[in-house]
N, C-alpha and C positions, 0 to 999 in steps of 0.2 A: 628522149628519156624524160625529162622536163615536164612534157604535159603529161606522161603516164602517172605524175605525183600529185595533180592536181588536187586541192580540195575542194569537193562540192558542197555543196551546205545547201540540201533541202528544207522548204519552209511548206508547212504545213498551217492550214487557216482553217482555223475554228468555227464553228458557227451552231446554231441551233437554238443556242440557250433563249431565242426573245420569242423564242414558240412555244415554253413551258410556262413562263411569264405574264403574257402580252394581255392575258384577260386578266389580273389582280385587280386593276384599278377600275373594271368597271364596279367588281362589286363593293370598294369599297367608294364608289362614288353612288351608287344607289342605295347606302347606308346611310349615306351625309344626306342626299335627297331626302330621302324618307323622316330623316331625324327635322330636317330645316321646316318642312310639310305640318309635322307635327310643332312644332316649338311654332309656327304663324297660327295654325289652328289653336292653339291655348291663348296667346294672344288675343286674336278676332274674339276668341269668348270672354277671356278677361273684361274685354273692351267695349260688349253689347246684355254683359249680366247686371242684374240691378244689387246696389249692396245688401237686400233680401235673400235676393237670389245666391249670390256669395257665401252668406251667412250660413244659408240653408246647405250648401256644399261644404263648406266644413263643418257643420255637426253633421253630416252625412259619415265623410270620410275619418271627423273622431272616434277616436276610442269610447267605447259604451260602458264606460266604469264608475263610479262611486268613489268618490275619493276618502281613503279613510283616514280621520284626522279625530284629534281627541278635543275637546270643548274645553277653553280655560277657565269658565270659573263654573258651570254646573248649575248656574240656572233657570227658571223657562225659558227667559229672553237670553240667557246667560250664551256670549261666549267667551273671545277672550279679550280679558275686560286690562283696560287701558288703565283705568283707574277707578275712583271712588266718584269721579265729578264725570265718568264715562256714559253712552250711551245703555250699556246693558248692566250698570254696574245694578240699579234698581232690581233688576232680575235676581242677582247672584243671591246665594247663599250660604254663610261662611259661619263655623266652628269655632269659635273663641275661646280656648281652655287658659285661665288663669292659675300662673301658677307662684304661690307664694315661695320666700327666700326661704333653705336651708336655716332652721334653728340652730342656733352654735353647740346647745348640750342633747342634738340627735345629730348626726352629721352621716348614720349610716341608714338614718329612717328617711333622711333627706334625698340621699342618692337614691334610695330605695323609689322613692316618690318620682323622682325625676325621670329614671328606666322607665317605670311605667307611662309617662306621661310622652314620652317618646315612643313606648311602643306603642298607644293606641294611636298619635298624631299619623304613626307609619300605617299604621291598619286603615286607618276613616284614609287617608290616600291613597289607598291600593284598593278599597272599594270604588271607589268614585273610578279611578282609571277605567277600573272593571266593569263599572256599571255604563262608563260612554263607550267600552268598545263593544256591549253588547248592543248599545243603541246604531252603534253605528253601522254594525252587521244585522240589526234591523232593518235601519235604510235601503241598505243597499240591497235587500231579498226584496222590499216591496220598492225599489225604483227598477228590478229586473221584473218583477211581476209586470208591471204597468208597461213596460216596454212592451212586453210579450204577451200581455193581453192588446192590446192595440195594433201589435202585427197579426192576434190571429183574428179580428174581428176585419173583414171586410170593407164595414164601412165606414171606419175611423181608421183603419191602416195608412190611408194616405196622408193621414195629418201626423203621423210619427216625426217629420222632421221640424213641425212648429211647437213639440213640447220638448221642454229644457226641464234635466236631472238636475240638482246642485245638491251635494253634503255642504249644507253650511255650518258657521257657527251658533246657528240658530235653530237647525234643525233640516230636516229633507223639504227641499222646496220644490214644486213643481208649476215651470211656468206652460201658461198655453198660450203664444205669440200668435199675432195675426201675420196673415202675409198677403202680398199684392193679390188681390182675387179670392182669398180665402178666406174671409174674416171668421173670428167667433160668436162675434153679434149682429145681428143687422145696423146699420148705417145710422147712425147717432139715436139708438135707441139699447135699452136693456137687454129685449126680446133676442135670445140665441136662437144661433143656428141648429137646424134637426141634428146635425152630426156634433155640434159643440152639448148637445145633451147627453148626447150615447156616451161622448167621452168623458163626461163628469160623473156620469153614472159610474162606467167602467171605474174613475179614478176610486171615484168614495167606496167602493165596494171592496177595493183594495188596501184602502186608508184604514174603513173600520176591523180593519186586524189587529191593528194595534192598539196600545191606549192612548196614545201620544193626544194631546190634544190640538188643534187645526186654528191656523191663522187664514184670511181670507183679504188677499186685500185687491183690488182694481186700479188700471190705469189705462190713461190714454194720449194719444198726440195731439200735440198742443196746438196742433190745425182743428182740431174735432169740433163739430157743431152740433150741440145737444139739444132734440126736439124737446125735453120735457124740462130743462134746463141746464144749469153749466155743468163742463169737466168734471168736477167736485161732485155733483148729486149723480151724476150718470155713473161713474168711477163706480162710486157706494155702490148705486142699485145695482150692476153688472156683481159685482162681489156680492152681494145678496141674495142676488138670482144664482150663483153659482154654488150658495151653500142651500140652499133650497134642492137644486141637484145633485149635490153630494147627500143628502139627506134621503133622497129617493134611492141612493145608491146603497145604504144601510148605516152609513154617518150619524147616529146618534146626535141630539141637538146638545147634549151636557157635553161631548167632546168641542163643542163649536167656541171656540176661546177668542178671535178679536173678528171684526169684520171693519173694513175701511176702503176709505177711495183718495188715490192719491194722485187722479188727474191726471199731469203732464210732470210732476214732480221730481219722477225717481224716470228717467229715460231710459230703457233698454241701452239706444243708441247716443250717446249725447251728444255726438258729431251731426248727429240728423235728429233734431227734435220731431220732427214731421213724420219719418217713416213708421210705416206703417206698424211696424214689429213692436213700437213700442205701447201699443195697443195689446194689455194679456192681460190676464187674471195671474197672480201669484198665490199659489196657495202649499202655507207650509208647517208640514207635520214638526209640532215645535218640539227642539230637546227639552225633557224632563228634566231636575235635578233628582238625582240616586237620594231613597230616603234615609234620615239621619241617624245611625244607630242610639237608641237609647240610653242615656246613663247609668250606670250600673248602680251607680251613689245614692239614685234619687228613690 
């Protein structure tokens, strides 16, 4: 009777679950693969680009904009001016309204005086804003021109990544940087390259839209060795010969405002005096100062 009470306890064994499984991990190890492939490959190129080379990949990869900023004091040279003992303070050009003390026996001709003298100080400021934001959505129509003229021309297309846009305080600057293999001039000489013509042509044709007047200045690495003499006179003549080509481009010569050589002076690069990029012509459409409304008194 005993063993008809027994209890059995059947066990029951699971299994299957590592055949739904069992491939996860290759694909997530062929993701790791593929990621480590990539992340040596950036490396290897970090490690065999020249800082030309570099450079030229990120303005590749930058954003193609204009940066829109307002000019601090408004004029030619003007931007924003540190002081009166500043570099561009000489440029600037400033509004002086003197205003005498309230009379003790007018005291409402006096307020009367003073309203006014504050609302035009508020007006000659709200022009001025107005007149560098219209400068500065100037720039930035003729630095998308020039972009887009030089992508659709052929044979300056490939040089798009050795000109540099700048809104400065000074105005639209437009550099043309040399690069390993590509220079803009021949080799310690003025004479440019057939394609550094077509693109100063292209530039100035784009320049004389506007009235702005045009700064021109040269530099070079301070390895350079000039056949016709030093840094300083090669500089010059290179910036000479490049308004000479903006002039065949439709550049006006009464727009042509300073021309200069500044050698090895001002270095693209200042970590590498010697490279090559610091070798460009700068050439820049200078801000204007907005003209000054007339006295109504005089």
């Amino acid at each position: 009777m005993a063993g008809d009470n027994a209890v059995v306890i059947k066990r029951i064994k699971k299994g299957g679950h590592g055949g739904h499984h069992g491939g996860a991990w290759k694909v997530a190890y062929a993701d790791f693969v593929t990621a480590m492939m990539a992340f040596f490959l950036l490396m290897w190129l970090i490690n065999t680009t020249t800082p030309e080379q570099k450079r030229g990949i990120a303005d590749y990869f930058a954003p193609q904009s204009i940066a829109q900023t307002v000019s601090g004091s408004g004029g030619v040279l003007g931007g924003k001016v540190m002081g009166e003992d500043s570099a561009h303070a000489g440029g600037a050009q400033s509004v002086m309204q003197k205003q005498s003390p309230p009379s003790p026996d007018s005291p409402v001709k006096a307020l009367a005086n003073g309203a006014s003298q504050g609302g035009a100080d508020a007006d000659l400021d709200k022009d001025s804003t107005s007149a560098h934001s219209a400068q500065d959505s100037d720039f930035a129509h003729a630095a998308e021109a020039i972009r887009q003229s030089i992508q659709d021309n052929p044979d300056i297309a490939n040089l798009s990544h050795q000109v540099i846009l700048e809104n400065t305080p000074q105005g639209l600057r437009v550099q043309l940087v040399d690069q390993d293999g590509r220079p803009m001039f021949q080799q310690g000489s003025d004479e440019p390259m057939p394609y550094t013509k077509k693109l100063l042509s292209v530039i100035g044709g784009i320049v004389s839209t506007l009235p702005n007047r045009v700064s021109i200045s040269g530099h070079t690495a301070v390895n350079d060795v000039s056949a016709t003499g030093g840094n300083w006179q090669l500089s010059a003549a290179r910036a000479n010969e490049a308004r000479a080509l903006l002039q065949s481009g439709g550049l006006t010569s009464d727009r042509i405002y300073e021309i200069s050589g500044k050698a090895g002076s001002e270095p693209l690069l200042p970590e590498n005096p010697s490279a090559s990029a610091n070798r460009r012509l700068s050439i820049t459409l200078l801000r204007e100062a907005p003209p000054v409304p007339a006295d109504p008194g005089l």
